[in-house]
C-alpha positions in Angstrom: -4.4 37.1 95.2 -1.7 39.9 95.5 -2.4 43.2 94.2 -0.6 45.3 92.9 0.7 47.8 95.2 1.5 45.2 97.5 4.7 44.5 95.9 3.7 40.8 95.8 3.6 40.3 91.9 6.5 39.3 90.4 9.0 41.1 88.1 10.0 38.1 85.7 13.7 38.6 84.5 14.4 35.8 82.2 17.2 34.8 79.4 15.8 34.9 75.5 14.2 31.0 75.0 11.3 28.6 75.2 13.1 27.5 78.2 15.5 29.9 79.8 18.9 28.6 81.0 18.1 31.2 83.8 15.3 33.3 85.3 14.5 35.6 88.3 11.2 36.6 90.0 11.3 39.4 91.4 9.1 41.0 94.0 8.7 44.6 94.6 8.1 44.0 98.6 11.5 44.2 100.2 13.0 43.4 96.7 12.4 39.4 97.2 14.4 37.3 95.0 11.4 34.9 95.3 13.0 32.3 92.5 16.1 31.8 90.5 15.1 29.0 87.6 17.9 27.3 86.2 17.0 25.0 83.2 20.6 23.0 81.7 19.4 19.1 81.8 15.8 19.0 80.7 14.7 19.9 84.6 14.4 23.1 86.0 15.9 24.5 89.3 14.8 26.8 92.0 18.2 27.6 93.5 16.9 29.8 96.3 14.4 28.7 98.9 11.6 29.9 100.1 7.9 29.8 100.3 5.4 28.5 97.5 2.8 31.9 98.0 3.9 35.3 97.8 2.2 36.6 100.8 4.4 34.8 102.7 7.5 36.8 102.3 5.5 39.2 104.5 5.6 37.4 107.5 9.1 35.8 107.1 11.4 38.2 107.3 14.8 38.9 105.6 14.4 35.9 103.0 16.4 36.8 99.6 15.2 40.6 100.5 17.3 44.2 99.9 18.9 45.1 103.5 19.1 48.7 104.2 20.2 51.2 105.2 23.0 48.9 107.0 23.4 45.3 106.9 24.0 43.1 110.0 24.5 44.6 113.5 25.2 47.7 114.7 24.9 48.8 118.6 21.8 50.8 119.6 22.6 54.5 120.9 22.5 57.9 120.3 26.2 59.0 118.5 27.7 61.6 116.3 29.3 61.0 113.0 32.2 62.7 110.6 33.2 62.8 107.5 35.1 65.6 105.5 33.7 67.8 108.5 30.3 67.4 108.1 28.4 66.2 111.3 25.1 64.5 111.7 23.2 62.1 114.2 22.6 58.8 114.3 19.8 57.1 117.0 19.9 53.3 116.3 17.1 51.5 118.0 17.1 48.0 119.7 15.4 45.6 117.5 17.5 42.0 117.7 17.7 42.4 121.6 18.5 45.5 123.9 21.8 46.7 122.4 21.8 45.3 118.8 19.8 46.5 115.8 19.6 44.1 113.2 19.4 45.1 109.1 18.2 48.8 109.4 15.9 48.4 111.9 12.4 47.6 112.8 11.3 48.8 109.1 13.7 48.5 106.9 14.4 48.1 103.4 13.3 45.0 103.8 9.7 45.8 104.5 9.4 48.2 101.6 7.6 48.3 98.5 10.3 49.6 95.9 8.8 51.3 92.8 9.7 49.5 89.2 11.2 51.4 86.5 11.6 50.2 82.6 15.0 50.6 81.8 14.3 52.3 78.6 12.4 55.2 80.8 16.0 56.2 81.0 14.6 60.2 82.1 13.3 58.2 85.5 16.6 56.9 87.0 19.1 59.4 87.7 22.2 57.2 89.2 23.2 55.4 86.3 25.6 57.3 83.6 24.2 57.6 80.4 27.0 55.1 79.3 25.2 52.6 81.9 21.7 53.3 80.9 22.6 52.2 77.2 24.1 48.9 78.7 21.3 48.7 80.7 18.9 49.3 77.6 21.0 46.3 76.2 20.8 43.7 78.6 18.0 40.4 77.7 16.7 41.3 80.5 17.0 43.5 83.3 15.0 46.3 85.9 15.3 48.8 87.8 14.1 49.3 91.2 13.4 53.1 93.1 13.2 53.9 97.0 13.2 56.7 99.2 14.4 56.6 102.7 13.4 59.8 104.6 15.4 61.6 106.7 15.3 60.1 110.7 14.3 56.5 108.6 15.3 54.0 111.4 17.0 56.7 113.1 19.3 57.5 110.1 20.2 61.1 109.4 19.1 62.4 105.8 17.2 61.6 103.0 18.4 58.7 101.2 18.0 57.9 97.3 18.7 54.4 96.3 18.3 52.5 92.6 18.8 48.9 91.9 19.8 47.1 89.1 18.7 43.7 88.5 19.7 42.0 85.2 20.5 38.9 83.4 23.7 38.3 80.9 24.5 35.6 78.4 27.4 34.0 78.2 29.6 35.2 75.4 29.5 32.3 72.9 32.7 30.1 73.2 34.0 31.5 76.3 36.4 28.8 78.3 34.5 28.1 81.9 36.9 28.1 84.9 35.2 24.3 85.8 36.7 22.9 82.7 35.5 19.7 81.6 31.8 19.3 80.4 30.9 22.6 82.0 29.3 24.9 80.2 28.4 28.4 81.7 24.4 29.7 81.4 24.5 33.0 82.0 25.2 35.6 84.9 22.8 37.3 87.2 24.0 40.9 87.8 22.5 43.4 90.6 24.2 47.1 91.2 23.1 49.0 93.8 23.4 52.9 93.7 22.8 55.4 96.5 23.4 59.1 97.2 22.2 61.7 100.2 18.9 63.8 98.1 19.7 67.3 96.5 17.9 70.5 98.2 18.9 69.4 101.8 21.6 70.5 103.8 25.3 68.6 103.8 25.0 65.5 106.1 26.8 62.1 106.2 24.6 59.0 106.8 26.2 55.1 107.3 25.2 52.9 104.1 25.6 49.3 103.5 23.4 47.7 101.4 23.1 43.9 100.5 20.6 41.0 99.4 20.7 38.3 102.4 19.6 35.6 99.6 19.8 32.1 100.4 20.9 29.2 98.2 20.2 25.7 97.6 21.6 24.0 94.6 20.1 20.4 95.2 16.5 21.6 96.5 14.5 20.7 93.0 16.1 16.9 93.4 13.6 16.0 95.4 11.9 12.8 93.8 8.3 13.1 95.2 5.9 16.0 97.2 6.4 15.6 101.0 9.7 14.2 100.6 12.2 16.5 102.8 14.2 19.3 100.9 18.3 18.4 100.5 20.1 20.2 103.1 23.1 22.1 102.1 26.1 20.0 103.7 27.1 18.7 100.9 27.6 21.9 98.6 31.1 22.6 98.3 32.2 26.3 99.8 35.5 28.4 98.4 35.9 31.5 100.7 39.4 33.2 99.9 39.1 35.0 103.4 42.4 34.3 106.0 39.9 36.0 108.5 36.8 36.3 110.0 34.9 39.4 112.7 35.5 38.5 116.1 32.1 38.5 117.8 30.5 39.5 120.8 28.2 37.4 122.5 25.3 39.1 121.1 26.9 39.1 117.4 27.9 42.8 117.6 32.0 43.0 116.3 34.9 43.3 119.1 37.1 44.7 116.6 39.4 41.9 116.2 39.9 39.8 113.4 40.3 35.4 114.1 42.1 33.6 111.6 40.5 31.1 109.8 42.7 28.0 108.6 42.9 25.1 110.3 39.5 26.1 111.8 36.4 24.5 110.7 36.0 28.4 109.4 38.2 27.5 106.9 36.5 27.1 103.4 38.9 25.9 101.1 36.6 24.0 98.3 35.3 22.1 102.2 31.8 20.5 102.2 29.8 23.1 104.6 29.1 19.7 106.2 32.5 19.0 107.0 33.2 20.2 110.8 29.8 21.7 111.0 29.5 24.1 114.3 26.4 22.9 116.2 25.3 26.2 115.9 25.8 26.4 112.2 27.7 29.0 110.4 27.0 33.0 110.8 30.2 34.5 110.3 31.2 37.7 108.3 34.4 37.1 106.3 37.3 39.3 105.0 38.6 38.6 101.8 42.1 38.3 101.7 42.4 40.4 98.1 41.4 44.2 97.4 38.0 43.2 95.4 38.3 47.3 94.3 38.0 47.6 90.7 35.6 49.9 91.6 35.1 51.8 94.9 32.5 51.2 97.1 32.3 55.3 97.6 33.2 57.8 94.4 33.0 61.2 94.0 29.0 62.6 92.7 30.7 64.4 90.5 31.9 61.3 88.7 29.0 59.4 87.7 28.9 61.1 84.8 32.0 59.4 83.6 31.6 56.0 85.5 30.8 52.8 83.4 30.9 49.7 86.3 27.6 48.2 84.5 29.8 48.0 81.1 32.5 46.6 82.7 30.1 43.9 84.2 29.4 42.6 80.9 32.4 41.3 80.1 33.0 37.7 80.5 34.9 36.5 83.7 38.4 35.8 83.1 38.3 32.0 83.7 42.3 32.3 85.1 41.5 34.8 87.9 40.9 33.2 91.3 37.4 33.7 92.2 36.6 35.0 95.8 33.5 32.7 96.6 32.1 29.7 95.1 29.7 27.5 95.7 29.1 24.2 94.1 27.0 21.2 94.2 28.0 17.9 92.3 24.4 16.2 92.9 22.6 18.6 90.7 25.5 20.0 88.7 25.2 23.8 89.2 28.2 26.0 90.4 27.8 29.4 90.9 31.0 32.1 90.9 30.6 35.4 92.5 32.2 38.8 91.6 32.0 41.6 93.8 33.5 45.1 94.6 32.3 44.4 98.4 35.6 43.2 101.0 33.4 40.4 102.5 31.0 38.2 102.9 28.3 36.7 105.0 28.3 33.2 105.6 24.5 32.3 107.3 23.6 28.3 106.8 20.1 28.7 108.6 20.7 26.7 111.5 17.4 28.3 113.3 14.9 27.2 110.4 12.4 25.1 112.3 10.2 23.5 109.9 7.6 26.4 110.1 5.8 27.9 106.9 5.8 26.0 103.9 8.5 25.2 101.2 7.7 25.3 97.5 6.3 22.9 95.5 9.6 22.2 93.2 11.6 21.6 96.7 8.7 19.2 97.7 6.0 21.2 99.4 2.4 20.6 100.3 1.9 24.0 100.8 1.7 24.1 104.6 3.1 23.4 107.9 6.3 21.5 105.9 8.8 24.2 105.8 12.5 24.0 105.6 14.9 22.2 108.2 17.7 23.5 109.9 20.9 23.8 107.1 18.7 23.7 104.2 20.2 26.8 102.6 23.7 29.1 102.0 23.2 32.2 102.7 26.0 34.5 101.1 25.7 38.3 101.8 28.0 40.2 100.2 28.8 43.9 101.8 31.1 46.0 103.8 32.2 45.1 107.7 30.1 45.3 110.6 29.5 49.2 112.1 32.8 49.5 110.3 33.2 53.7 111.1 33.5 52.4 114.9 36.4 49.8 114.2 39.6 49.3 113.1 39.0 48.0 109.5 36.7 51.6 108.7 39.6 54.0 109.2 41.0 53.7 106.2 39.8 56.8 103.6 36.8 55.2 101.8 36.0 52.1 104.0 33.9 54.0 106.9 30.8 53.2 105.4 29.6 56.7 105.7 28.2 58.5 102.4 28.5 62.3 102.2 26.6 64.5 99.9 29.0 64.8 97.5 29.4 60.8 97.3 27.2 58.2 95.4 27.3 54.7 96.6 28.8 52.1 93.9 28.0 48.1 95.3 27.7 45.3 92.8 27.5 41.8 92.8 27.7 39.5 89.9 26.4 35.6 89.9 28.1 33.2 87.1 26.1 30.5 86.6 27.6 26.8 85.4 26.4 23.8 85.0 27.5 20.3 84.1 26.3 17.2 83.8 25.8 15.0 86.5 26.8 11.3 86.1 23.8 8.3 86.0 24.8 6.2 89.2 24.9 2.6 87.5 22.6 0.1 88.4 24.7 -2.7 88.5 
């Protein structure tokens, strides 16, 4: 039995019904999207995978979990960092192998038991406007989530103040879906993460770059007995509008070249992740070929005061504007859209999964030694290029990843939900 300062009971986040279009579980350990329940044709959906008990998030690392402070890779060292003449140091560990760290480090984010906040305490969160925190107040459902990353944390210079967001929108009743047809959207899933460098310490500059490395399966509830093996994902169809992709080292750390992507099996144009499948799987960090800024990444402190992103968040998706990525299934039905003020994503199909661990019971678990198989999930991790102040795509003002004192950190990513119904293969 978890308890609670564990961070292993859920926070359940779900739409107003007997049976919610859509739901969230939440854990407080590592900020573990442990389920997302979609209910549309009189069966419900866990869309993410994962294991059946709790307690097993501790020992399976990075599964639907907060990444922080820096997604991905950077190189292990000593170095100095700059910003608006501010200095500070940075000493990066080796955790993935002897010159890569991996997701913040040894104990990072991910390990860490973030406090929970009611979102009408609106006196104990302090990086939300007061415009925000009456949206927020609005929402069916949402929460917020605390942490404090001390100064030296993984090797990171200053103390570090980070809330979350997580909430769930209805649709606005009547609103067109961009799937046409039968489709019918069920509702969004919205998560904002704020940051900022704590008052009462000297100026520094620290590198940020926060994201949920959750994993989806839209056909892993179709299994038809327990024991039977989970779908894999091959046959979900992938829409990435990226042109490019990071040019790797062999040890996954960027070159600093970008590789174009069509005509490459890279390419993910509506393609079946099946379709020209690398024997190695997919890992691959993508850049969007649109600005995605209709809100920066970095804005001034002095700002927030003023700024109204989770407002604008509400609003319904315009079902004319090209989405960035999309990812859709027509064996169970469910498509999912995703909006974004991040200029990539990552693309992880979870080609090392083994079979160890256990699966959960809706994806056809016994509860032990039958976890998932190699493919058996998308892995979509929206955030900001690899080590990006050492390469070519950080110069730019505002994309170096590194946070100032007089910056707060503004990332959101929004989930649309769809379904539609799936035809009855005839008998005949």
């Amino acid at each position: 039995m978890a308890s609670s300062d564990d961070g292993l009971n859920p926070v359940v986040l779900a739409l107003p019904s007997i049976s919610p279009a859509l739901a969230l579980e939440v854990l407080p350990y590592g900020l573990t999207i442990h389920r997302i329940l979609v209910n549309a044709d009189g069966k419900t959906h866990d869309i993410v995978i994962g294991p059946n008990n709790t307690q097993e998030h501790k020992t399976t690392p990075f599964l639907h979990t907060l990444i922080g402070r820096y997604s991905n890779r950077i190189p292990v060292g000593e170095s100095t960092l700059e910003k608006d003449g501010v200095t500070s140091q940075l000493s990066v560990a080796s955790t993935e192998s002897p010159h890569v760290s991996l997701h913040g480090g040894a104990d990072g984010f991910d390990k860490r038991v973030l406090q929970v906040v009611d979102p009408s305490d609106i006196s104990n969160y302090h990086l939300f406007s007061n415009a925000e925190k009456a949206t927020i107040k609005s929402f069916p459902a949402s929460s917020i989530f605390k942490l404090t990353s001390p100064a030296g944390d993984q090797g990171f210079p200053g103390e570090l103040d980070v809330e979350v967001l997580l909430a769930l929108s209805e649709p606005e009743a009547g609103a067109p879906s961009s799937g046409g047809g039968e489709e019918r959207a069920l509702g969004s899933i919205i998560v904002v993460y704020r940051a900022r460098l704590a008052a009462g310490q000297a100026k520094t500059v620290t590198p940020i770059n926060l994201t949920q490395h959750w994993g989806f399966n839209l056909d892993a509830s179709l299994v038809s007995a327990p024991g039977q093996p989970t779908p894999d994902v091959k046959k979900h169809e992938l829409d990435i509008k990226a042109s490019n992709r990071i040019a790797l080292r062999h040890d996954y750390l960027a070159t600093g070249e970008l590789i174009p992507t069509p005509g490459t099996e890279y390419e993910h144009s509506h393609k079946l992740v099946g379709k020209g499948y690398p024997a190695h799987g997919y890992d691959e960090y993508y850049m969007f070929d649109k600005p995605t800024e209709t809100s920066p990444v970095h804005v001034p402190l002095s700002s927030l005061s003023s700024l109204d992103v989770v407002g604008s968040l509400t609003k319904e998706s315009d079902a004319s504007k090209e989405t960035l990525v999309s990812l859709n299934s027509n064996q169970s039905g469910i498509r999912l859209t995703f909006e974004t003020n991040q200029p990539g994503v990552q693309f992880y199909s979870a080609q090392p999964l083994s079979g160890n661990g256990s699966r959960k019971r809706i994806h056809g678990g016994e509860g032990a030694n039958d976890g998932y198989q190699p493919g058996a999930a998308t892995f979509l991790e929206f955030h900001e290029p690899l080590a990006a102040w050492l390469h070519p795509w950080g110069q730019a003002p505002g994309k170096s990843t590194l946070l100032g004192s007089d910056d707060l950190y503004n990332n959101f990513t929004k989930v649309n939900v769809y379904f539609k119904p799936v035809p009855v293969a005839s008998e005949d």
